[in-house]
Z-matrix of the N, CA and C atoms (Angstrom, degrees):
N
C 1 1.439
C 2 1.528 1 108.45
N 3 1.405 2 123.88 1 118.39
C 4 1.289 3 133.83 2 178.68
C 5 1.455 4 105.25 3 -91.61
N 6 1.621 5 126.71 4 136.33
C 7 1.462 6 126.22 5 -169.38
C 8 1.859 7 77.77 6 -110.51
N 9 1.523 8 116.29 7 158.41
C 10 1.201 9 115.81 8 -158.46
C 11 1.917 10 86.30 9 -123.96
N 12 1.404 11 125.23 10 132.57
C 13 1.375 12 157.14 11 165.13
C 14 1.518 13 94.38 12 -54.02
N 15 0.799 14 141.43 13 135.11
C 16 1.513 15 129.32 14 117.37
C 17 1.887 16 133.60 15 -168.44
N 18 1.471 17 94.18 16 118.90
C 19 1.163 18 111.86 17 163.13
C 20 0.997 19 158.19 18 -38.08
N 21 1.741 20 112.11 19 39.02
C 22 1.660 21 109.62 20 -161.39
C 23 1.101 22 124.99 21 -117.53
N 24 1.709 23 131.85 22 113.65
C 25 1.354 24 125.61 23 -159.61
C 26 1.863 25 105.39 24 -45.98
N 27 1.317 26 90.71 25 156.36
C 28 1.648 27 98.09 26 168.01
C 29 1.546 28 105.88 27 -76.23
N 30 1.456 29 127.73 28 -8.54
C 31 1.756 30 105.48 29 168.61
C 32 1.590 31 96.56 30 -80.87
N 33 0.997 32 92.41 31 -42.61
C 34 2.232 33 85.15 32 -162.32
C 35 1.715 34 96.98 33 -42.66
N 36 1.388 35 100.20 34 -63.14
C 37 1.892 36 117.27 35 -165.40
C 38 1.918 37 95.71 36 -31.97
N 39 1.667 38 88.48 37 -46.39
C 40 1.938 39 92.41 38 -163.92
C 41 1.443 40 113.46 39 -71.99
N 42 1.440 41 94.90 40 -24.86
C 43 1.690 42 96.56 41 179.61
C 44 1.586 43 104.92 42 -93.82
N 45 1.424 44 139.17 43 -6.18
C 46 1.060 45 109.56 44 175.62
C 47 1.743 46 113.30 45 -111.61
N 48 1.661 47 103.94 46 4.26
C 49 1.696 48 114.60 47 -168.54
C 50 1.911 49 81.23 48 -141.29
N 51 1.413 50 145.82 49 102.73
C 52 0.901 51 160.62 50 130.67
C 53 1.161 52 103.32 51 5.78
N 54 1.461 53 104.61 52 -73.15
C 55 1.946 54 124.82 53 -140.06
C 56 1.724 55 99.85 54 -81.41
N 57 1.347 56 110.70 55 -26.81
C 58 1.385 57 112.42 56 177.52
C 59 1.467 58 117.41 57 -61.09
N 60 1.418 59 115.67 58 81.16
C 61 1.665 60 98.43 59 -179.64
C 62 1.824 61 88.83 60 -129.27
N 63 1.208 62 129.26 61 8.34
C 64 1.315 63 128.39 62 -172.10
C 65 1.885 64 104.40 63 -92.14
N 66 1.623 65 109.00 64 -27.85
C 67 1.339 66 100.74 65 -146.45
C 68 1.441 67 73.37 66 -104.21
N 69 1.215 68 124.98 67 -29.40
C 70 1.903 69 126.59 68 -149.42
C 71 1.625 70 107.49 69 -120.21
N 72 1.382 71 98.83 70 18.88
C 73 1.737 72 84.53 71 173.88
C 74 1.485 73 107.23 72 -77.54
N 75 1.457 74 109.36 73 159.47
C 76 1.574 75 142.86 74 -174.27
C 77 1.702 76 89.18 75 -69.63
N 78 1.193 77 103.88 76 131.61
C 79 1.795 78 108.73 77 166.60
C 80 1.879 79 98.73 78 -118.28
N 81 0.990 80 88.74 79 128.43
C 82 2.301 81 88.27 80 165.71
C 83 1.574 82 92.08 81 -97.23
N 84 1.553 83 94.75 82 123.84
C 85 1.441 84 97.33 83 160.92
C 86 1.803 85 112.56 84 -116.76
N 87 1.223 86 96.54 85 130.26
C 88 1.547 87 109.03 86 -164.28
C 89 1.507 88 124.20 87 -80.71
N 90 1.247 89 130.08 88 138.85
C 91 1.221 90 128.94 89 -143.55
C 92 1.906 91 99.10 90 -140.99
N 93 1.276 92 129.02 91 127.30
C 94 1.514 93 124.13 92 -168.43
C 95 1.693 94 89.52 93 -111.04
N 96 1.276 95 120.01 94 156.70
C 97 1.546 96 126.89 95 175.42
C 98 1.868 97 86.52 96 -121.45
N 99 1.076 98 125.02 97 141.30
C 100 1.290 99 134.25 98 -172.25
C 101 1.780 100 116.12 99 -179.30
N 102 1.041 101 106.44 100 113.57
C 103 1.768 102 107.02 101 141.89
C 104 1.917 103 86.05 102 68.69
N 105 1.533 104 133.61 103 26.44
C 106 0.838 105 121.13 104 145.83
C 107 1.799 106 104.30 105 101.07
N 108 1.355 107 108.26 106 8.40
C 109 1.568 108 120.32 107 167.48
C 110 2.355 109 117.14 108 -148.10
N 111 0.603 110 67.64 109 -171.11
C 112 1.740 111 82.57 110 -163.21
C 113 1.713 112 93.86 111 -100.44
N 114 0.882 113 157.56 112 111.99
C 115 1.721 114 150.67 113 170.51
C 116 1.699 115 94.12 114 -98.76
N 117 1.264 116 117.73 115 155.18
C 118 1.744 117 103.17 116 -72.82
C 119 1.246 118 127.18 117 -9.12
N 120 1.350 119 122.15 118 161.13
C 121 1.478 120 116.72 119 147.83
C 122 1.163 121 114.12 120 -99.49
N 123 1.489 122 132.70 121 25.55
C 124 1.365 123 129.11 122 -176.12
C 125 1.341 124 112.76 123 -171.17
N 126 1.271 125 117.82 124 99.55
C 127 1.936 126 118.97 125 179.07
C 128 1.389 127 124.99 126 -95.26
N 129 0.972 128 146.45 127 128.22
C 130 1.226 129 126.31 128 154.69
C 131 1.363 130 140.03 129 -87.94
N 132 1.127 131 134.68 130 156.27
C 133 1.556 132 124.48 131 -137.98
C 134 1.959 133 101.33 132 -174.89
N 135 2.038 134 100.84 133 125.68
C 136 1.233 135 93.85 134 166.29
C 137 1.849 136 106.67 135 -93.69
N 138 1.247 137 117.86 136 172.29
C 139 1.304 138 143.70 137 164.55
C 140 1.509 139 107.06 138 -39.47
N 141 1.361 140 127.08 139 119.49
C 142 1.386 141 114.82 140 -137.80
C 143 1.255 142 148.20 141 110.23
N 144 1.684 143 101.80 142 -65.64
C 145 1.678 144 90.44 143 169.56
C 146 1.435 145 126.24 144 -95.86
N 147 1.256 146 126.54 145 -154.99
C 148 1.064 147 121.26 146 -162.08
C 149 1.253 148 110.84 147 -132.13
N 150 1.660 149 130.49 148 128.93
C 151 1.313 150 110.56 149 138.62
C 152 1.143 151 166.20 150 -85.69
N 153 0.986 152 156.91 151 107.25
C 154 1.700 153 161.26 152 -155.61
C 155 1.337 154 127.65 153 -89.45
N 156 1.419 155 110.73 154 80.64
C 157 1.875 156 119.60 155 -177.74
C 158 2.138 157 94.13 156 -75.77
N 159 1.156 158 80.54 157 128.72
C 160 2.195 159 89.28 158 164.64
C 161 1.443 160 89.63 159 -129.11
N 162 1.462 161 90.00 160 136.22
C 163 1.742 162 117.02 161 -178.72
C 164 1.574 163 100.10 162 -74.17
N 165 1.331 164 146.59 163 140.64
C 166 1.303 165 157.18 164 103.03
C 167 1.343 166 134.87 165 -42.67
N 168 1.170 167 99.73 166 -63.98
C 169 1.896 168 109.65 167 166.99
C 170 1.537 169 115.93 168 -149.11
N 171 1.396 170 86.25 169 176.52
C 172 1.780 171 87.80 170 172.83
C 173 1.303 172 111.39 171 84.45
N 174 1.379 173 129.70 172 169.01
C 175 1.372 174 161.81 173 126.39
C 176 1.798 175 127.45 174 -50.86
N 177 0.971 176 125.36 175 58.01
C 178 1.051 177 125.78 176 -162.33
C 179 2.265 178 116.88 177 -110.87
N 180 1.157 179 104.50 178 178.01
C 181 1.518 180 108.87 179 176.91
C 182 1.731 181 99.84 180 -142.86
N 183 1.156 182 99.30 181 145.42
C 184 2.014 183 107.60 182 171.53
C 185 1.658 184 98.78 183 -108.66
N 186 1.554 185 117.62 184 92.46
C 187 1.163 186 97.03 185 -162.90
C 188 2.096 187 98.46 186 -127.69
N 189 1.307 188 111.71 187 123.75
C 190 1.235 189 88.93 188 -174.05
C 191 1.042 190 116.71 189 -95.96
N 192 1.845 191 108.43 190 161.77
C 193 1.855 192 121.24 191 179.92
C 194 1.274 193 94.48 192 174.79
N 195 1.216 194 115.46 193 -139.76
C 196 1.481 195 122.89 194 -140.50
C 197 2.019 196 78.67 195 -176.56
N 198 1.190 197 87.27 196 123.59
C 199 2.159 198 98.02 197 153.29
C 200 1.340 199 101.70 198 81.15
N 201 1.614 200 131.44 199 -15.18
C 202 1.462 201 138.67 200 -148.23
C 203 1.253 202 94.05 201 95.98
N 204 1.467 203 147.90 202 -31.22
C 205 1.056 204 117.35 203 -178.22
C 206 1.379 205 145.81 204 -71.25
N 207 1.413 206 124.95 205 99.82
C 208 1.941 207 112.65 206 176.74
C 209 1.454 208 121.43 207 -25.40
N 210 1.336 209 102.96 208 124.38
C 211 1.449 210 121.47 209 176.13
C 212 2.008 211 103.38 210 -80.19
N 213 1.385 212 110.42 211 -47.33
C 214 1.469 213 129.76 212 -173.73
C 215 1.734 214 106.71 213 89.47
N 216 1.358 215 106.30 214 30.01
C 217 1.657 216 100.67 215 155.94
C 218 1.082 217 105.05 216 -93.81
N 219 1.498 218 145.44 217 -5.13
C 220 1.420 219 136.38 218 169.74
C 221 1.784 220 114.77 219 176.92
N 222 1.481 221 98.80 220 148.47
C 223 1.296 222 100.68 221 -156.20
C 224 1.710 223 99.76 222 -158.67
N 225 1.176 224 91.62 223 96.25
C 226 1.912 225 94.05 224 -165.31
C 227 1.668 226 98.55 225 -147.98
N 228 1.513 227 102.86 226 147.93
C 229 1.429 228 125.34 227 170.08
C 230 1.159 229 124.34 228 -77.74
N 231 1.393 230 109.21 229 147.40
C 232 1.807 231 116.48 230 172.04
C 233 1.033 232 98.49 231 -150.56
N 234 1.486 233 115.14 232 112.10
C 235 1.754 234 146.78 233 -175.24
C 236 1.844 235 95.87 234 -142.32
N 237 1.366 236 67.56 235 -170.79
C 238 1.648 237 95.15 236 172.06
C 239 1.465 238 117.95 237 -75.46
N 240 1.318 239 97.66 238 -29.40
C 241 1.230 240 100.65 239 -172.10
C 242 2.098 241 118.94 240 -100.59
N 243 1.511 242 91.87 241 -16.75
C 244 1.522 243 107.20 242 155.87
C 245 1.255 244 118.37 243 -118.43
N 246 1.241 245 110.03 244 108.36
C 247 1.971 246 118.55 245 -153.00
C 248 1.864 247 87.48 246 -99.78
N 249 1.305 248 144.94 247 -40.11
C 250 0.864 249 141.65 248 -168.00
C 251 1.458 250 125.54 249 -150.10
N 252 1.302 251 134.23 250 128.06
C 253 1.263 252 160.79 251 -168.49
C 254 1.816 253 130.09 252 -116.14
N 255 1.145 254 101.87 253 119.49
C 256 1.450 255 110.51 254 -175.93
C 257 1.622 256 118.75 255 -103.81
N 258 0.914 257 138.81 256 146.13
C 259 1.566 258 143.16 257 172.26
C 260 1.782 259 92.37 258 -148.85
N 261 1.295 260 120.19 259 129.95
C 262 1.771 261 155.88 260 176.27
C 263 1.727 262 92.99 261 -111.23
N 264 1.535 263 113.24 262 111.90
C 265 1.659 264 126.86 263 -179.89
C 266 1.746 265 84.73 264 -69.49
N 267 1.295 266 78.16 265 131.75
C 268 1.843 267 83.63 266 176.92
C 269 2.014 268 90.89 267 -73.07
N 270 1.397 269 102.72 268 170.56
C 271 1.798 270 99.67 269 154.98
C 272 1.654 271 132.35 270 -74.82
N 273 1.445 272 107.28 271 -8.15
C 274 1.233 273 108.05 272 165.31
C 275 1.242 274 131.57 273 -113.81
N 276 1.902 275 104.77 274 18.13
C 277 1.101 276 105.61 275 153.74
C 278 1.731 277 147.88 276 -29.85
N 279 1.312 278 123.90 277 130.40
C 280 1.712 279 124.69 278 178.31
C 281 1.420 280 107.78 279 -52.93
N 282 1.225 281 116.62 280 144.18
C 283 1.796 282 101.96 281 156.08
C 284 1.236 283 150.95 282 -33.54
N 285 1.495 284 86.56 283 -28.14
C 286 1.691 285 108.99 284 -170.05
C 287 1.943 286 107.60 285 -136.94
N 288 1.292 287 90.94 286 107.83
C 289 1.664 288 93.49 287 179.67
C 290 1.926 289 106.16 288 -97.05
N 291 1.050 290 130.41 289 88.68
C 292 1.095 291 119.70 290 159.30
C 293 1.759 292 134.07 291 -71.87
N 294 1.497 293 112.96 292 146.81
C 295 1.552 294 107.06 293 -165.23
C 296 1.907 295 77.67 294 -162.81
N 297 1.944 296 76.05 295 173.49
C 298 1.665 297 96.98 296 -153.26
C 299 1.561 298 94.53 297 -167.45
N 300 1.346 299 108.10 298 153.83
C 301 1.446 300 119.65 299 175.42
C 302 1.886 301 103.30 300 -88.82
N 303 0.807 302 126.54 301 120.91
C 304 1.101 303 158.74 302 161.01
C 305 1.769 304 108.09 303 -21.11
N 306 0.882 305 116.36 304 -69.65
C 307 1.719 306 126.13 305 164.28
C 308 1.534 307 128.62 306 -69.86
N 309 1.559 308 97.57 307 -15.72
C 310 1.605 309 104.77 308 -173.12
C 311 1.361 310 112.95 309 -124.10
N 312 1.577 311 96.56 310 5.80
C 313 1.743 312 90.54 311 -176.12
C 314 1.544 313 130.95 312 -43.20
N 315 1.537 314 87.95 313 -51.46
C 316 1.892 315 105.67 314 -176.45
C 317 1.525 316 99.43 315 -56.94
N 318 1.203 317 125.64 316 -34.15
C 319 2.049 318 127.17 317 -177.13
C 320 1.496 319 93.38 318 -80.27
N 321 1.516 320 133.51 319 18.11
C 322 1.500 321 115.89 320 166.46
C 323 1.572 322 100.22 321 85.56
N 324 0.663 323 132.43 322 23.12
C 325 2.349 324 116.27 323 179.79
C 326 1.411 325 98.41 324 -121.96
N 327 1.620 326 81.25 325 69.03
C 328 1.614 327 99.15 326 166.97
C 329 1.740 328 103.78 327 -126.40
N 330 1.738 329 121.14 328 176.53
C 331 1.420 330 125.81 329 -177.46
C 332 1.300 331 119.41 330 -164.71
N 333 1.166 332 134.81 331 -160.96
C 334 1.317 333 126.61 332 -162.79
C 335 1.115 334 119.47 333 -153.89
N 336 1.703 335 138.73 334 114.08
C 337 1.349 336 124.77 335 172.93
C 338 1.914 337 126.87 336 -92.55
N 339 1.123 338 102.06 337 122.07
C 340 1.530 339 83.05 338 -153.25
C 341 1.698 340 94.20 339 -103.71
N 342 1.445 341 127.05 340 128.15
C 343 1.127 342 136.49 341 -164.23
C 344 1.381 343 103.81 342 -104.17
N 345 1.626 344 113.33 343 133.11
C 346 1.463 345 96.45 344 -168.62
C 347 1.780 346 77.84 345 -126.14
N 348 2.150 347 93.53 346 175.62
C 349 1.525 348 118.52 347 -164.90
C 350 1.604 349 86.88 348 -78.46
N 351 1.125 350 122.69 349 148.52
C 352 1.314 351 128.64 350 149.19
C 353 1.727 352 115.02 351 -72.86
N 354 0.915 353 99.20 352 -40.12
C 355 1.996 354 111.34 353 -175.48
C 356 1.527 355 102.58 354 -83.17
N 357 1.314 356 122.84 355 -5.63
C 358 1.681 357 112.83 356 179.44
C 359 1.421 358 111.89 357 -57.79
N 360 1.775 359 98.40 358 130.88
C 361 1.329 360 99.77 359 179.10
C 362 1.568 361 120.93 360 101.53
N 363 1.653 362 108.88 361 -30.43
C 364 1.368 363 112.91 362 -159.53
C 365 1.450 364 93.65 363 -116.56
N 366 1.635 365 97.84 364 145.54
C 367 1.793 366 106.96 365 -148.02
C 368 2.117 367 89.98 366 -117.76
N 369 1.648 368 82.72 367 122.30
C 370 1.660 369 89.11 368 177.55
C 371 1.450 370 111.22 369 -44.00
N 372 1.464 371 98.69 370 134.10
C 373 1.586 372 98.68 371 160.55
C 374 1.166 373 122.31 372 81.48
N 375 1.595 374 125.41 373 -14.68
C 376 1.102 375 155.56 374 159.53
C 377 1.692 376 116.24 375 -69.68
N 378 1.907 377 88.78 376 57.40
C 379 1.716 378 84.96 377 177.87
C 380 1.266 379 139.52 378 -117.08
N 381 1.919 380 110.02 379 61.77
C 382 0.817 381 141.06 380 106.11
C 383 1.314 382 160.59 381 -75.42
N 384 1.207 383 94.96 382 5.26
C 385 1.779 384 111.93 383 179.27
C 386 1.051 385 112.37 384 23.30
N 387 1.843 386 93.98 385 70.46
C 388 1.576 387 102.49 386 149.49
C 389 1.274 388 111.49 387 -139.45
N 390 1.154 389 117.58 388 31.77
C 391 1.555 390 131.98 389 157.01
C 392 1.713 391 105.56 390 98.45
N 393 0.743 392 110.80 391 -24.12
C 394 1.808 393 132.88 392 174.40
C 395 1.535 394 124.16 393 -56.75
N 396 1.167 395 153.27 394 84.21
C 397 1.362 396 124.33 395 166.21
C 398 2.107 397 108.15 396 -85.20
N 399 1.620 398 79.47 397 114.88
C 400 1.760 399 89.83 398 -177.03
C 401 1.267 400 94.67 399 -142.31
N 402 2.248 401 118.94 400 -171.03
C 403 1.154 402 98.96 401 179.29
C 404 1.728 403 105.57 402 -93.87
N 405 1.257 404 132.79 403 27.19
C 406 0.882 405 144.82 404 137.47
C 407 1.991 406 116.89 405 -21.31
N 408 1.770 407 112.63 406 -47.13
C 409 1.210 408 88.55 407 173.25
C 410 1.782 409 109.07 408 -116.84
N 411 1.111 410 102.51 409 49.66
C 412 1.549 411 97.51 410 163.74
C 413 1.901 412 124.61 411 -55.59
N 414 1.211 413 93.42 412 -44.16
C 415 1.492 414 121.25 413 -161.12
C 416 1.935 415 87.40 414 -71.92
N 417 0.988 416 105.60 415 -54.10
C 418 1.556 417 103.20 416 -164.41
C 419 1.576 418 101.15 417 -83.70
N 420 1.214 419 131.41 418 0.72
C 421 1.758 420 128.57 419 -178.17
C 422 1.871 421 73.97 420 -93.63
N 423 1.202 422 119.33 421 -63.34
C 424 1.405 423 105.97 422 -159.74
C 425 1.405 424 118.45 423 -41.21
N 426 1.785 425 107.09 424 -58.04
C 427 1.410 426 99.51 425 161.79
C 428 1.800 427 152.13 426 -56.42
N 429 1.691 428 86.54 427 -2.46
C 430 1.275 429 108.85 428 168.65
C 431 1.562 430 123.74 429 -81.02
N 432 1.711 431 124.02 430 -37.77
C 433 0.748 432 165.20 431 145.16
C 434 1.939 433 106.31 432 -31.74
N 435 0.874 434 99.96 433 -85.13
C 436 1.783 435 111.64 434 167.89
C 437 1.514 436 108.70 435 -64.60
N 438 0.811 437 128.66 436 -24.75
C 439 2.097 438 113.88 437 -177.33
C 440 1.345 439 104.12 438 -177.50
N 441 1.851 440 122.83 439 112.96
C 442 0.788 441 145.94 440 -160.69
C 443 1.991 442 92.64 441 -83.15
N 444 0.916 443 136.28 442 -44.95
C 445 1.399 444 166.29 443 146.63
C 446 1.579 445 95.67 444 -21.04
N 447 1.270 446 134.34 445 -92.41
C 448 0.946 447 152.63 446 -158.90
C 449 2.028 448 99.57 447 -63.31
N 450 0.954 449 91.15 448 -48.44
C 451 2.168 450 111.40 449 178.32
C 452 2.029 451 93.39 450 -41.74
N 453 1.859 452 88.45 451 -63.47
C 454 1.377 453 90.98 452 -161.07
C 455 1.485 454 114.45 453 -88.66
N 456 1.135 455 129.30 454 23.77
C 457 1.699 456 156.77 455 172.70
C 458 1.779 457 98.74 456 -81.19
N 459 1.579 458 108.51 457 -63.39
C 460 1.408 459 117.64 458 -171.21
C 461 1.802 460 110.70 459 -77.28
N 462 1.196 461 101.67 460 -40.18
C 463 1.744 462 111.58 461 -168.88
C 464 1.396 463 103.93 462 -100.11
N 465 1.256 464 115.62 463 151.68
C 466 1.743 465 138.13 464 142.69
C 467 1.331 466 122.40 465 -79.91
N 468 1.439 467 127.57 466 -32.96
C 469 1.336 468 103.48 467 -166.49
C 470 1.819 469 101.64 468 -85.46
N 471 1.787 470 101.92 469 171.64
C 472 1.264 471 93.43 470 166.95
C 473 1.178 472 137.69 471 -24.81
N 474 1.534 473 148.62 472 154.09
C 475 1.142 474 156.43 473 -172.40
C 476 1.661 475 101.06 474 -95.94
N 477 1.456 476 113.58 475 -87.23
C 478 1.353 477 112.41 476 155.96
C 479 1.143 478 149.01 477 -18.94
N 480 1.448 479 120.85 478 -48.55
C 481 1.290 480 157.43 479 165.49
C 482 1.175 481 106.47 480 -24.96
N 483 1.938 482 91.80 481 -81.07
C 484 1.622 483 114.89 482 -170.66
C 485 1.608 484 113.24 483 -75.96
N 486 1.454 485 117.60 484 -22.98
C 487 1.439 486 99.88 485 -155.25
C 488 1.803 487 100.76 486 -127.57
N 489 1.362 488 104.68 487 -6.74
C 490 1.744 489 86.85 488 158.74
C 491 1.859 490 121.69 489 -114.28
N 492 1.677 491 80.72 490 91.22
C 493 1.557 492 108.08 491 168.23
C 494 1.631 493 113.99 492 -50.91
N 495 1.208 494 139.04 493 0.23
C 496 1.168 495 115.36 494 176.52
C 497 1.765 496 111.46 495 -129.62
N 498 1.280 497 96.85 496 24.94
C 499 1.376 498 132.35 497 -166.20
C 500 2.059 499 115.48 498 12.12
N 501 1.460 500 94.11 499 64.27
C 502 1.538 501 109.56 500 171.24
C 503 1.631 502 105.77 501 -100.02
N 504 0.942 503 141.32 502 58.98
C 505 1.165 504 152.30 503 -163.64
C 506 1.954 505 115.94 504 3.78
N 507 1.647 506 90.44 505 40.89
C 508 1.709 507 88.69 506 174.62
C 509 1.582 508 93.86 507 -160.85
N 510 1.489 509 103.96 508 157.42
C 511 1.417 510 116.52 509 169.59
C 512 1.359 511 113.24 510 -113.33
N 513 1.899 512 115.65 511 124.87
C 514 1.149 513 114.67 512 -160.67
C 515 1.797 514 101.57 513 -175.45
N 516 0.943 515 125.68 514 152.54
C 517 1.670 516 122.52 515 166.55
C 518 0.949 517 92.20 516 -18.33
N 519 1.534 518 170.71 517 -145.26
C 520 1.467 519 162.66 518 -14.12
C 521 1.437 520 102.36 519 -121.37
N 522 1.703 521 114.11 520 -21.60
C 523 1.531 522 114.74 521 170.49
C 524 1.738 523 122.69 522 -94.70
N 525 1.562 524 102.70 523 -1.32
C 526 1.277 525 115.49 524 164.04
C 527 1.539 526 119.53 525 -23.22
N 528 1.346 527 100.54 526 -83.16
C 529 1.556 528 125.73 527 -173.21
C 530 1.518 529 95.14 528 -44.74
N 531 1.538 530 113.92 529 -60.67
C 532 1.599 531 106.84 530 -172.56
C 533 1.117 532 121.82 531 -66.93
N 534 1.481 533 139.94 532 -2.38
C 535 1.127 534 155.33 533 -174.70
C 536 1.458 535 122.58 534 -97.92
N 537 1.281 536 117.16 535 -33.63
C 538 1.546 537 136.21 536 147.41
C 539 1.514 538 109.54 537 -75.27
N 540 1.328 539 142.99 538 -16.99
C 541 0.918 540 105.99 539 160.71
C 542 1.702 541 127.83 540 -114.38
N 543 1.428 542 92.42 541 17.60
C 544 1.385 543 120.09 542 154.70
C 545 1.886 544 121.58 543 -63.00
N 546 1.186 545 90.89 544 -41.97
C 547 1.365 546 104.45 545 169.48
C 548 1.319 547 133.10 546 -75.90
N 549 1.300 548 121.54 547 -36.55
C 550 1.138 549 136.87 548 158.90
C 551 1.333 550 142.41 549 -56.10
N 552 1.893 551 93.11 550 -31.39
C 553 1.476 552 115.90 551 170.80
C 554 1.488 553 111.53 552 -95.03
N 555 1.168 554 118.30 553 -33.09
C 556 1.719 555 132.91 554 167.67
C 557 1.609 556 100.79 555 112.01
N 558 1.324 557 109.47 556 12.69
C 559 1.846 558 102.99 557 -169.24
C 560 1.351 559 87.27 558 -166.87
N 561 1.273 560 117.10 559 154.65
C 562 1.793 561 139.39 560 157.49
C 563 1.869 562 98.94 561 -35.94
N 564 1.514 563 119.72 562 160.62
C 565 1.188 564 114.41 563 169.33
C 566 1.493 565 103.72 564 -131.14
C-alpha cells in the first residue's frame, strides 16, 4: 500500500476543483514577537496557509535559517514601524521552516514552522476511505470522477489524495487506467 505525498497549494486545488473549499481552506496562524521570543515558538501549517507574526515590542527581524544563519526564504522586520508580517507556505515548502530574529538569535529568539502532508495517512486510490484499495471502491472513484461535490458529501478522506491516481493534479478519465490498476495490484504503483 503506497500512502500518496502531495504538494498542492490551496489556490491551485481552488482554482482547478471549485467545490473544494472545505478540505483546502487557507488557515492564518498567528504568531506574537514579544519580550525577545516568537509565542508560539512552533506552528503547524499545511501548504497554503499563512503565517501572521504582530510585533509587541522591541526591534526585531523574522528572518529564516538555521544557526543564525539566513536561508533567503524570508527576511522581514518587526518594529514599530512594521507592526505586522505575512509569509503564504509556498506548496513546495520543506517540513521544517526555521526562522529567528536577527539581533537575538545567539539569546535563543528563534522558532519553527512545521509543514505538514496534506495526503498523510490517505492511501492512493483508496476512494473509499477505508484504508483498502479493493474493488470495493469502484463505485465511489466513479462518483469521484463525475462530482467532486457529491464524492466529498459521502467521504472524509481527502478528495485529491485518494482519487487522482495518476497524480496530474485533477480527477477525471485520465486516472482511469491508473485506478484499475491500482486495484488490481491492491496499492498505487
Amino acid at each position: 500500500m503506497i500512502l500518496r505525498s502531495r504538494n498542492l497549494s490551496a489556490a491551485a486545488a481552488l482554482a482547478l476543483f471549485p467545490g473544494a473549499t472545505a478540505c483546502l481552506a487557507q488557515t492564518t496562524h498567528d504568531v506574537q514577537v514579544l519580550n525577545f521570543r516568537f509565542v508560539p515558538s512552533t506552528v503547524q501549517v499545511l501548504p497554503g496557509d499563512t503565517v501572521r507574526w504582530t510585533w509587541l515590542t522591541g526591534s526585531h527581524t523574522i528572518t529564516s535559517g538555521v544557526d543564525c544563519t539566513p536561508d533567503g526564504r524570508f527576511d522581514m522586520p518587526m518594529n514599530s514601524l512594521n507592526t505586522m508580517q505575512t509569509y503564504v507556505i509556498p506548496a513546495d515548502a520543506p517540513p521544517t521552516i526555521q526562522y529567528f530574529c536577527m539581533p537575538h538569535c545567539i539569546g535563543g529568539m528563534d522558532a519553527l514552522i512545521q509543514v505538514l502532508d496534506p495526503c498523510a495517512g490517505v492511501v492512493c486510490a483508496d476512494a473509499n476511505c477505508d484504508g483498502i484499495v479493493d474493488i470495493l471502491d469502484i463505485n465511489a472513484f466513479i462518483l469521484a470522477v463525475q462530482s467532486q461535490t457529491a464524492w466529498e458529501a459521502m467521504f472524509s478522506c481527502d478528495y485529491l489524495c485518494a482519487n487522482d491516481v495518476n497524480g496530474d493534479s485533477g480527477v477525471d478519465v485520465l486516472d482511469i487506467n491508473s485506478f484499475v490498476d491500482a486495484v488490481n495490484a491492491g496499492a498505487c504503483q
